[in-house]
C-alpha positions in Angstrom: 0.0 0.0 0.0 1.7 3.3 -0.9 2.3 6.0 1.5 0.0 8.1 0.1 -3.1 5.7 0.3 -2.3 5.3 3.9 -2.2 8.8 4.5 -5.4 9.1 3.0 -6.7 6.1 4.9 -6.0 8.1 8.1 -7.4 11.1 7.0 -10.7 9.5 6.2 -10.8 7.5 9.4 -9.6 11.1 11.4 -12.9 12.8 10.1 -15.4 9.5 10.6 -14.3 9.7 14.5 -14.8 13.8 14.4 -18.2 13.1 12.5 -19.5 10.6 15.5 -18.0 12.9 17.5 -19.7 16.0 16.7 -22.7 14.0 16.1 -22.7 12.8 19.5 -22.6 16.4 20.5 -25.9 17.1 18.8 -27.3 14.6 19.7 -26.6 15.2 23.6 -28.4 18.6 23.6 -31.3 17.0 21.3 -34.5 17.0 23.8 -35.4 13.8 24.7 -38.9 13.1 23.8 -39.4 9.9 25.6 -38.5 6.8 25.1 -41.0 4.7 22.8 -43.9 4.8 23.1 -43.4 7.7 26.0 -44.0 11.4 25.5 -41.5 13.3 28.1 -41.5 17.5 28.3 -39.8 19.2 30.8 -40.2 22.4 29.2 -36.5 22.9 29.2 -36.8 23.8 25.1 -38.9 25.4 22.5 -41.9 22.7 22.6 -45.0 24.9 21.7 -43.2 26.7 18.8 -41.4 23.8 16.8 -44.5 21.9 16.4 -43.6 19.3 19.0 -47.5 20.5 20.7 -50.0 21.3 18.3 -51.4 24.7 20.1 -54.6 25.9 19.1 -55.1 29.0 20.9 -58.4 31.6 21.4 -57.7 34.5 24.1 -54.8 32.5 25.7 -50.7 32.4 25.4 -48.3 29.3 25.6 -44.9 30.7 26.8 -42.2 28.7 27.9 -39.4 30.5 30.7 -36.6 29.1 32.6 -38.6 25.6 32.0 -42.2 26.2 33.0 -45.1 26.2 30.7 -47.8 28.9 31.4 -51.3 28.5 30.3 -52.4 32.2 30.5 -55.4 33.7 29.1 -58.6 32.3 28.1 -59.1 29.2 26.2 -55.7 26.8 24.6 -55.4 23.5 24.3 -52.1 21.8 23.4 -52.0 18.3 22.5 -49.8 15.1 20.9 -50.4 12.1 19.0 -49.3 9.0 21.5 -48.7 5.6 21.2 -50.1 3.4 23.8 -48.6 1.1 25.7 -50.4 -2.2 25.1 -51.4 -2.9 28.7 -51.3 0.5 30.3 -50.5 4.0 29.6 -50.1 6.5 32.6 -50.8 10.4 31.8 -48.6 12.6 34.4 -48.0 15.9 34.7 -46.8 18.7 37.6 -48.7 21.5 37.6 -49.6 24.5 40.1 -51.9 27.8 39.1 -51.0 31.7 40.1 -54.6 31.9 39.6 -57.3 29.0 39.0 -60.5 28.5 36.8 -60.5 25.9 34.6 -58.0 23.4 33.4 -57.8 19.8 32.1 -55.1 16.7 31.3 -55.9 13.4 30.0 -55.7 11.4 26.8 -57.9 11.0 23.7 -59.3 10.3 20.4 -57.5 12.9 18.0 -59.1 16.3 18.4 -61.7 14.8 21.1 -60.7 14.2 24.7 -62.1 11.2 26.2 -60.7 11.2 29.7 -58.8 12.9 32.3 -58.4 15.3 35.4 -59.7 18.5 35.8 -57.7 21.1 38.3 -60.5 24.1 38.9 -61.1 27.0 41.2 -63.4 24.5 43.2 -61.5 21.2 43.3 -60.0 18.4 41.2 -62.3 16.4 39.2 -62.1 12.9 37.0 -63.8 13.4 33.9 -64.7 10.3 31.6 -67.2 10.1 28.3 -69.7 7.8 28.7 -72.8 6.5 27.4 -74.8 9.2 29.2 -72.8 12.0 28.0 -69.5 13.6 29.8 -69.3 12.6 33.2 -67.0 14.0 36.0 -66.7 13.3 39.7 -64.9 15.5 42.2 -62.3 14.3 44.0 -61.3 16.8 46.1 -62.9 19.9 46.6 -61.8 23.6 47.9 -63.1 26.5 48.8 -60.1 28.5 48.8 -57.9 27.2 45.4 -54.2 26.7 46.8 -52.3 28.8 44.3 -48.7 29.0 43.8 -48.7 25.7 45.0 -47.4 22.9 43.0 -49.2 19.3 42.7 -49.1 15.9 40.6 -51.9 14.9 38.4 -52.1 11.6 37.3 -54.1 9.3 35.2 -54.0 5.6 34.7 -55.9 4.2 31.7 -56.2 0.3 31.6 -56.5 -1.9 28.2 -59.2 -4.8 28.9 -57.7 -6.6 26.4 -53.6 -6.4 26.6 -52.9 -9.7 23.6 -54.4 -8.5 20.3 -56.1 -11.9 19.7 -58.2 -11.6 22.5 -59.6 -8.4 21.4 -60.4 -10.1 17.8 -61.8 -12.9 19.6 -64.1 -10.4 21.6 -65.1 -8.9 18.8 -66.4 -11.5 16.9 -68.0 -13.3 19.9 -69.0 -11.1 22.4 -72.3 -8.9 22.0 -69.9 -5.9 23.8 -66.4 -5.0 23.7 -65.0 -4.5 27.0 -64.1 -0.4 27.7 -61.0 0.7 29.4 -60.7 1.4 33.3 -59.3 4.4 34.7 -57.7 5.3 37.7 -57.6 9.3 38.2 -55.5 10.6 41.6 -53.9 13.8 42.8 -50.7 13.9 44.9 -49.1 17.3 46.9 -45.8 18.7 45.8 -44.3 16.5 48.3 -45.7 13.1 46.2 -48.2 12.3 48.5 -51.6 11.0 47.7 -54.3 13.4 48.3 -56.8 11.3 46.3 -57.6 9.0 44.6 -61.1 7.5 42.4 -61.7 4.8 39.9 -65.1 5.9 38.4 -67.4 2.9 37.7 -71.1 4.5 37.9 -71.1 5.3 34.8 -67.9 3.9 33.8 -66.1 5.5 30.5 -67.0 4.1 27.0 -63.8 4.6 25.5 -62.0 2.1 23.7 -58.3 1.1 24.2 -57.6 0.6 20.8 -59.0 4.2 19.8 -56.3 6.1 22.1 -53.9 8.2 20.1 -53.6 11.7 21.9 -52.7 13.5 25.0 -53.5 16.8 25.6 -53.7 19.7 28.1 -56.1 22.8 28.0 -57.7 25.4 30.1 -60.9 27.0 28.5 -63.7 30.0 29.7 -61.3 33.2 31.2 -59.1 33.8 33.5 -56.8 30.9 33.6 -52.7 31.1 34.6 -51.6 27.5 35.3 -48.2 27.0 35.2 -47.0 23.4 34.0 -43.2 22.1 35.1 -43.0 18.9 33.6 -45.5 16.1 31.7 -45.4 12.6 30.7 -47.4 10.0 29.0 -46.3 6.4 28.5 -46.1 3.6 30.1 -45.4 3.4 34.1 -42.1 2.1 33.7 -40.7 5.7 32.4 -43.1 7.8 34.9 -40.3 10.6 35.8 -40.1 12.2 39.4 -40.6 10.7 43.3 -41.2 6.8 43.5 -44.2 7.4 45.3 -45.6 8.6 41.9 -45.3 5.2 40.5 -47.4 3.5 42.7 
């Protein structure tokens, strides 16, 4: 091999290792969506602005600062397309309001929310579709909404039917698909349970295999929530105290 085909060699192989290099790099300050089929935001980059959340916004703002997502205005919802986990997918976020009315978290049909949390000016509610319309119970109530004060919203959302084949047996053998189950429950910035419901009178009518969105929104006036982190996936990747995961 002549000199000069090994000096070319080394060249070639000197610029591979500074492209993985510099790739690496990139790669390293690249925010980290989640692993698959997780949806992780910690607010920590431009999320509302790059199309990572579709915002659709009437009389309301979406800023992000010094990692913190404000909800601010009037009416905004912000929302994902999300793979499910096949047995269970958990819907978490850490949220806390400067001042209270009306907001909600949960997961969805695209562009229709099916079920999730409410945190309002008079308490935290579990809302569900079901076959007599939108249903929501309270969970805990206030008089006085605790502002500036940070809690954990969570909701669990069961799949009835985890191995595909029993969901095409169902369907061709069973006069009614089975519906999902869902867990709803509040914890204080501390991670401790506050409460906790699994609605069953009426239970929800959604369908497992429908589930492709998460979303957040506040709606009517008034509204400044502020939102520090939020995840969807399954419970293995839930982020933040252990007590969360339970």
């Amino acid at each position: 091999m002549s000199r000069t085909l090994i000096r070319s060699v080394v060249i070639a192989l000197i610029f591979l290792a500074l492209g993985v290099a510099c790739a690496a790099a990139v790669l390293a300050y690249l925010p980290d969506p989640g692993s698959a089929p997780a949806i992780f935001d910690d607010f920590n980059w431009s999320s509302t602005s790059n199309g990572f959340w579709h915002v659709n916004a009437i009389g309301a703002t979406a800023p992000i600062k010094n990692g913190v997502l404000t909800l601010k205005g009037d009416s905004i919802e912000l929302d994902r397309r999300l793979q499910t986990d096949p047995k269970q997918t958990v819907v978490i976020a850490k949220v806390k309001a400067t001042h209270f009315h009306k907001f909600g978290m949960g997961i969805g049909i695209y562009h229709a929310g099916t079920m999730g949390l409410e945190f309002d000016d008079d308490g935290v509610k579990c809302g569900r579709g079901t076959d007599f319309g939108w249903k929501i119970d309270v969970m805990k109530g206030w008089t006085l909404p605790p502002v500036n004060q940070w809690f954990y919203l969570k909701l669990v959302v069961n799949n009835p039917y985890p191995n595909p084949k029993d969901l095409q047996w169902a369907e061709l053998h069973l006069p009614a698909v089975k519906t999902v189950t869902i867990t709803c429950s509040v914890f204080d910035s501390h991670a401790r349970l506050l409460a906790r419901m699994t609605p069953v009178n009426p239970p929800p009518n959604g369908h497992y295999v429908s589930l492709d969105e998460v979303f957040m929104r506040t709606w009517d006036s008034g509204n400044d929530y502020q939102v520090d982190w939020f995840y969807a996936g399954p419970p293995s990747g839930i982020p933040g105290p252990v007590s969360l995961r339970t």
